[in-house]
N, C-alpha and C positions, 0 to 999 in steps of 0.2 A: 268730719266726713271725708276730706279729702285726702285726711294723710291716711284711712282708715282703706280708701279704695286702692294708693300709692301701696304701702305696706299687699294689698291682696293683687295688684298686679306684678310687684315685686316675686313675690310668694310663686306665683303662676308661671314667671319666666323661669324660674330658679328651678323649678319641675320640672319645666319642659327643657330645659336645658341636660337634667340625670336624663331625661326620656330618650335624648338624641341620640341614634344609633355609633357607636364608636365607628372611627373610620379605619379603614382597615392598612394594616401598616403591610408596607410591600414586600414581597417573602425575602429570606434572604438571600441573595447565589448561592447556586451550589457547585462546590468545589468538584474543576474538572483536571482530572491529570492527563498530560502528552507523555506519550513516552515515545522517544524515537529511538532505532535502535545505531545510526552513524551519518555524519553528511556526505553524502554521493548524492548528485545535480535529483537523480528521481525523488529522494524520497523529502530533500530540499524543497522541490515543486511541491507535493502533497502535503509537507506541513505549512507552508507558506499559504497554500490554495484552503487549506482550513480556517487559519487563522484570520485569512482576508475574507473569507466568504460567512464569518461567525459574526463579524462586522458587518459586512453588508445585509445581513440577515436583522441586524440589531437586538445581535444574541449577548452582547458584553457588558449590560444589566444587568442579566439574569443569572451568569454565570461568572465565579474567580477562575482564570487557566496558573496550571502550573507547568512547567516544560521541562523536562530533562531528558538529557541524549548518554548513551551508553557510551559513546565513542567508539564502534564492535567492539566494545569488552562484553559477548554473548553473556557468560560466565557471572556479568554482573547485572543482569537484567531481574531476575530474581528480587532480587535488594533493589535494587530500583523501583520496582512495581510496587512495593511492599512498601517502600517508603511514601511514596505517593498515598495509597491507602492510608500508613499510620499519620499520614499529613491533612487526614479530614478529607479525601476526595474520594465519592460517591459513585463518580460517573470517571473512567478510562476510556481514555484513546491511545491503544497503542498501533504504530507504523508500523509492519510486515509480521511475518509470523512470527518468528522469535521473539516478540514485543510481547507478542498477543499471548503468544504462550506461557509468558510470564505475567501477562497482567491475570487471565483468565486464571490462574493458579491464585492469586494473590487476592482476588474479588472471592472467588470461591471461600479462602479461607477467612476472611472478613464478614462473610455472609449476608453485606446488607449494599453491597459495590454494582456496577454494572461495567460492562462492556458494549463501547463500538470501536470496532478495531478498522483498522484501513489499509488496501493493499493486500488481502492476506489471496494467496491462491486457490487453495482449497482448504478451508475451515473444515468440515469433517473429517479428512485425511490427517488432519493438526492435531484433532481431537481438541477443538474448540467445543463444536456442538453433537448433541445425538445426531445420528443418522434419520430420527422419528423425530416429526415436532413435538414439543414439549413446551405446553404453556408458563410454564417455572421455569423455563430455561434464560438466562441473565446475559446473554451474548447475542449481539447485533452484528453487522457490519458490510464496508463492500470491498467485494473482492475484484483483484486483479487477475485475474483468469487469462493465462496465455494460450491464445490460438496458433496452439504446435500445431497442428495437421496443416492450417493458412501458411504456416512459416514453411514448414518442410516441403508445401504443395508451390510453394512460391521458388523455393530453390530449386526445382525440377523446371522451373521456366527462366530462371533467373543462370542460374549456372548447371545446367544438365549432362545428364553422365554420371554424374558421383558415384560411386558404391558401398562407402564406407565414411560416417559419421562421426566425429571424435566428439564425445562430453565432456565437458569440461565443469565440473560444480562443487558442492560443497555437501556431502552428505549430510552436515549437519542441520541443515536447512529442509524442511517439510517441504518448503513451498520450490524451493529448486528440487530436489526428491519425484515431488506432483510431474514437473515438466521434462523430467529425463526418463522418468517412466512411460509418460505420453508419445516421446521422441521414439523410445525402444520399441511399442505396438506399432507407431507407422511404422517402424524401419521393417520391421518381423514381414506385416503384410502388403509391403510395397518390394521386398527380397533384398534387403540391404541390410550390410552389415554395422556395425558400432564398436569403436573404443573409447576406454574413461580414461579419464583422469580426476581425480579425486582432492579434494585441499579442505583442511579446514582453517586456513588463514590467509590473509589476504597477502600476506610475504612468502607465500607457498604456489601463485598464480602464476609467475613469469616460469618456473619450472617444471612447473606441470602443464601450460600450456606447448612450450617447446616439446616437451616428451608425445604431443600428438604430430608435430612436425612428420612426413614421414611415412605417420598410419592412416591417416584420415582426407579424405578426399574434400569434406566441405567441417566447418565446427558449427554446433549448437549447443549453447547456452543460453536458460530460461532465464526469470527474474532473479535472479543469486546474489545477494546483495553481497557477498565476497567477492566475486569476483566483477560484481558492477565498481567496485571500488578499485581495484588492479586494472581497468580493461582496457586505458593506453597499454602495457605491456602484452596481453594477451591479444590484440589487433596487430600490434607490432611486428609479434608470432607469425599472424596470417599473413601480413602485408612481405615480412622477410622470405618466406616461405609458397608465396601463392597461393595459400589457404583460404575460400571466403568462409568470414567467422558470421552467421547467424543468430541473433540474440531476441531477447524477449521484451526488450523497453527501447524508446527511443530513445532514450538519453544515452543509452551504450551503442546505438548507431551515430549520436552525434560524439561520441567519445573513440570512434575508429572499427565500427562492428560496422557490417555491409547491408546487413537492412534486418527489417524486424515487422509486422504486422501490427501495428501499433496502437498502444494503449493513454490516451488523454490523462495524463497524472495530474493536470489542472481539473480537470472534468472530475476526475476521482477526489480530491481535496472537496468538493465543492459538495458531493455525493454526499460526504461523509457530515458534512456542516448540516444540510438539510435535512438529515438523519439526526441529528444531535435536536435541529428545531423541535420537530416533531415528538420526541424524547419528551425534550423540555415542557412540550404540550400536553403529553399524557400517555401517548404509545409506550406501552412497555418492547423490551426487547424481540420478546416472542411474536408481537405483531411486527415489530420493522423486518426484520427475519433479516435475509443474504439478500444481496442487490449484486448483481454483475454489471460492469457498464457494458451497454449494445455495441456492436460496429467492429472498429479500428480499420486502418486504413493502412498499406504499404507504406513503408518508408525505406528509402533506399538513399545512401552514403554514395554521391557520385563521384570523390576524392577516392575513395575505396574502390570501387568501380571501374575507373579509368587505371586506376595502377593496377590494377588485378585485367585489365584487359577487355572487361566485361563490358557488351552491348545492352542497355536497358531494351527487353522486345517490346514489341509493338503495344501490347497489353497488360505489362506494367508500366507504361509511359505519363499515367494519371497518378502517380506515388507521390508522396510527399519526398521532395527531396533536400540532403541535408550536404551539409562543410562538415567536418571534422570541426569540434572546436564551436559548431552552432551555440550559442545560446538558448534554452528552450523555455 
């Protein structure tokens, strides 16, 4: 009797034991590619502010990163992006626009990839996304959005008088393209005139900045990650010359630019992390949509300043101000 009841309690566990619900094995990461497009201090801060904010989120579970930098070889971003994709990564992160423009081509042609991209200035103008939302659309991201009207509206109180603007960019850059077009509207309807200068490589900036020497009464340059990489020599320019050079990131007023309306490239790093959370949670692209960060705040170079002559007025006097050489 008792080994008869042993044997049917035996029997009974052994059931209950197939019955148990499998326990559920934890998904696997999924592979995310960086793409950056070169190291200059900005876009240093934004991949750094990712990578630390994907940690503090206690996103490096969930997710394998993989990182590759172009070195500005534009030229090779292409095959970069593509290689990331043929390396199993799902989800892209590319740094500025020419990242984005190559990951977004390379997601496309993969057709099962996503995009959040970071820093880009104007995504529609990039021909990232439709101008129409579009629920199947596979592109996120936040943008760096330069406040030219703040900057140019800032140089009429900062250094007034000017009449003639010198640009200084890279046409092959959308996102500097976005901020020289911006800069020409206010100039048209403030009655001011503009000269270019043009480069498409960063050993082409020390001479093409000299050739506005001359013509340009103040210079503005947007985000241009060309010439954010040359912009000891193009400060150089304005300091040899009396020129105040006007730029789009702080990092190029702490690199010898005279000030800038400025944008948190920490804050943006971090934008982009909490975007990726969310992702990871179940928002597809078409709900995160574009995100601009709010604000910025004056920042003004008072190394620049004082050799250039310049008195901060009474109401940019709450600026953030920087050394030449800051660390940011």
């Amino acid at each position: 009797m008792k080994r008869a009841l042993s044997m049917l309690l035996t029997l009974l566990l052994t059931i209950g034991l197939f019955c148990l619900p499998a326990q559920a094995a934890a998904p696997a990461p999924i592979k995310v590619g960086i793409l950056q497009l070169m190291d200059h201090p900005s876009l240093q801060i934004i991949e750094t502010a990712i990578q630390d904010e994907l940690k503090a989120l206690g996103l490096t579970d969930r997710i394998a990163l993989t990182y590759v930098n172009a070195q500005g070889d534009f030229p090779n971003l292409p095959l970069l992006a593509s290689q990331l994709v043929g390396e199993g990564c799902t989800l892209l992160i590319p740094i500025t626009t020419p990242c984005a423009q190559a990951a977004v081509t390379a997601a496309q042609d993969a057709g099962n990839v996503d995009v959040i991209f970071a820093a880009v200035t104007d995504p529609y103008a990039a021909a990232l996304l439709p101008l129409e939302p579009d629920p199947a659309v596979r592109v996120a991201g936040v943008s760096d959005e330069v406040a030219v009207d703040r900057i140019l509206d800032m140089a009429q109180k900062l250094t007034p008088g000017f009449d003639t603007i010198g640009l200084l960019y890279n046409a092959g850059e959308a996102n500097s393209v976005s901020g020289v077009d911006a800069a020409k509207a206010y100039a048209q309807s403030h009655g001011l005139q503009v000269t270019e200068a043009v480069v498409s490589s960063t050993a082409e900036v020390a001479q093409a900045a000299q050739s506005l020497a001359g013509k340009a009464d103040i210079c503005f340059t947007s985000n241009d990650n060309t010439v954010a990489s040359a912009m000891p020599v193009y400060a150089q320019m304005g300091l040899d010359n009396k020129i105040p050079v006007y730029v789009g990131a702080d990092t190029m007023v702490a690199d010898g630019g005279l000030a800038t309306i400025g944008i948190n490239y920490t804050d943006l790093g971090k934008a982009v992390a909490a975007m990726v959370q969310e992702y990871l949670d179940g928002a597809t692209p078409a709900q995160l949509g574009v995100r601009v960060l709010p604000g910025g705040v004056p920042i003004i170079n008072v190394d620049v300043a004082e050799a250039l002559g310049i008195t901060i007025p009474e109401d940019l006097q709450g600026a953030q101000l920087l050394h030449t050489g800051d660390a940011l």
